[in-house]
C-alpha positions in Angstrom: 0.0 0.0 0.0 3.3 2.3 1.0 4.4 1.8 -2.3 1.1 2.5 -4.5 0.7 5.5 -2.3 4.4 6.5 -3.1 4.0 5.9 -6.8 0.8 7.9 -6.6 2.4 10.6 -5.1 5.3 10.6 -7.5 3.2 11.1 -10.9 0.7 13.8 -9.0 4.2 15.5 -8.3 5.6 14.7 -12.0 1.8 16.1 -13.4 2.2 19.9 -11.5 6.0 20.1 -12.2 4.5 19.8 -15.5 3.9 23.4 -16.8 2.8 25.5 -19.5 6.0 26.6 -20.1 7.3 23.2 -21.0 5.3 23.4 -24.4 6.7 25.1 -27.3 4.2 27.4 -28.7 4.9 26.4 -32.0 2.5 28.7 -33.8 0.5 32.0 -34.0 -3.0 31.1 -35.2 -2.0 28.2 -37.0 0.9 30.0 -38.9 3.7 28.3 -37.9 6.8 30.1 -37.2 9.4 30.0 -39.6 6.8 29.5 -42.5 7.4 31.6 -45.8 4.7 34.9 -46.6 3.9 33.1 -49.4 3.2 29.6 -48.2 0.7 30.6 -45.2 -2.4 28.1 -45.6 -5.4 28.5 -42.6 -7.8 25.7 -42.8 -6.8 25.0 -46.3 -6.6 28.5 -47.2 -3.9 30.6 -48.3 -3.6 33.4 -46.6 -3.2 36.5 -47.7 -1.1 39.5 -46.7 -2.1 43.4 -47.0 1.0 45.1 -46.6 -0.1 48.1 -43.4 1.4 51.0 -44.9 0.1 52.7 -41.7 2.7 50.8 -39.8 6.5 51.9 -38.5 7.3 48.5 -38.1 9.3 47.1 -40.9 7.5 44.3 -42.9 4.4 44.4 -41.1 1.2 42.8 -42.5 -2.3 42.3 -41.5 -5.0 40.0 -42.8 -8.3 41.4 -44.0 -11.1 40.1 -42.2 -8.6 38.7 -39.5 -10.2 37.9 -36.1 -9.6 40.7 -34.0 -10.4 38.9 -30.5 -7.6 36.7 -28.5 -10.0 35.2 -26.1 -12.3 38.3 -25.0 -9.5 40.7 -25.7 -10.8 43.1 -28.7 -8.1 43.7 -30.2 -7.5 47.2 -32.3 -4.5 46.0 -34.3 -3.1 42.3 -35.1 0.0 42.6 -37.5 2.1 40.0 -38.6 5.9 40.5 -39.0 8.1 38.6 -41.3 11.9 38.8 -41.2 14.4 39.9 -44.4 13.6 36.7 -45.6 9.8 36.3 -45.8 9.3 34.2 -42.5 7.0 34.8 -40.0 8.7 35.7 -36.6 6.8 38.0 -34.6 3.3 39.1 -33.9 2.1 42.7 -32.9 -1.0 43.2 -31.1 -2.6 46.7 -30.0 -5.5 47.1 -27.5 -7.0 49.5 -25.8 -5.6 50.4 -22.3 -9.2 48.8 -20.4 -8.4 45.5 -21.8 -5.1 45.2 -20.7 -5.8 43.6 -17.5 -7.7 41.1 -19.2 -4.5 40.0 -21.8 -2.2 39.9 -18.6 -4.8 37.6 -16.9 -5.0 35.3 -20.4 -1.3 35.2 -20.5 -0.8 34.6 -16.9 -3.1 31.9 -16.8 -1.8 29.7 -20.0 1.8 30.2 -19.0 1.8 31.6 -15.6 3.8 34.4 -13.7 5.5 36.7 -16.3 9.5 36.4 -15.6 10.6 39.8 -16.1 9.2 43.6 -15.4 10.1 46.6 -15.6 8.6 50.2 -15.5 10.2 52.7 -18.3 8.5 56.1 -17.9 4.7 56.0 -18.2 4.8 52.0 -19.1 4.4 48.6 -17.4 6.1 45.9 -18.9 6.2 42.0 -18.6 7.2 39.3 -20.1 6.2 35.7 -20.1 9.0 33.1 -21.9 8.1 30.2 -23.4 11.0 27.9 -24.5 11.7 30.1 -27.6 9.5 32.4 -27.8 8.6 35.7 -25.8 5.9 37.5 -25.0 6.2 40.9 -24.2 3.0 42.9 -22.5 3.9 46.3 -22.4 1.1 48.8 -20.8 0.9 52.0 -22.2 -0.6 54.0 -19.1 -4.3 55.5 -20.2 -3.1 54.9 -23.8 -3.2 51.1 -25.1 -1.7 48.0 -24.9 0.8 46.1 -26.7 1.6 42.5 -26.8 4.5 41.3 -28.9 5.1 37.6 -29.5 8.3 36.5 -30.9 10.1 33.3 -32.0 13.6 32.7 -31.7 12.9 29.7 -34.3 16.0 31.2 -36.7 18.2 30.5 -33.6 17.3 27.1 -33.0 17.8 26.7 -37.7 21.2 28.1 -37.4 22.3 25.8 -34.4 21.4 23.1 -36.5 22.9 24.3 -39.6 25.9 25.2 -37.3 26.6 21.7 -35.7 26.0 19.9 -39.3 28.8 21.7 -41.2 30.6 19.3 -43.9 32.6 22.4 -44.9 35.7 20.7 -43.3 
């Protein structure tokens, strides 16, 4: 009985050192990171890109008719970022300053307590990482939101390409 109560005991541990963090987030609304601007299928769909010339951010692209709730977050802006190279990396959200709380409370609860914060000026900032890829909440006091999610998937290609070189 000692024993099934010790094996018991041992996968109830094992199941809440289990985290959210330990799973790779492997995708932005099924567009998977790394994928090229013009290969990006959604439920058999390609998808397509509008560049937003309203935008400072470099490469920046929205979707027409794209889904502008995470959760019950309404979102104002949902951009999609692609690198030099035409891969998605990174994701750009903007909301309005009242739903803030609500997006830390989504994030918080699928990958719990942000792991850094810091205050610069009139903003609250927090991020949440998630083997490679951060998420970055940044509060813009009585002004909006912005969440920024970004792979680090090119790191994880040029390890591999690194520690496969034939060269010599």
């Amino acid at each position: 009985m000692k024993r099934l109560f010790f094996v018991f005991a041992v996968l109830l541990m094992a199941g809440a050192a289990h985290s959210a963090e330990s799973d790779a987030v492997l995708d932005f609304r099924g567009i998977f990171w790394g994928v090229q601007k013009d290969s990006c299928f959604r439920d058999g769909k390609k998808l397509e890109f509008v560049k937003d010339r309203q935008s400072l951010i470099k490469d920046a692209y929205y979707i027409s008719g794209d889904d502008m709730f995470i959760g019950a977050v309404k979102c104002d802006r949902v951009l999609y970022l692609f690198n030099d190279e035409g891969r998605f990396y990174k994701v750009f959200v903007q909301g309005s300053p009242d739903q803030s709380e609500t997006m830390k409370f989504i994030l918080t609860y699928k990958f719990g307590d942000y792991k850094n914060e810091s205050f610069v000026d009139d903003s609250h900032i927090m991020q949440w990482l998630v083997k490679d890829v951060t998420f970055t909440l940044k509060v813009i006091a009585k002004s909006r939101f912005e969440l920024t999610i970004e792979s680090n998937w090119q790191a994880g290609e040029d390890y591999k390409k690194n520690t496969s070189v034939d060269d010599f």
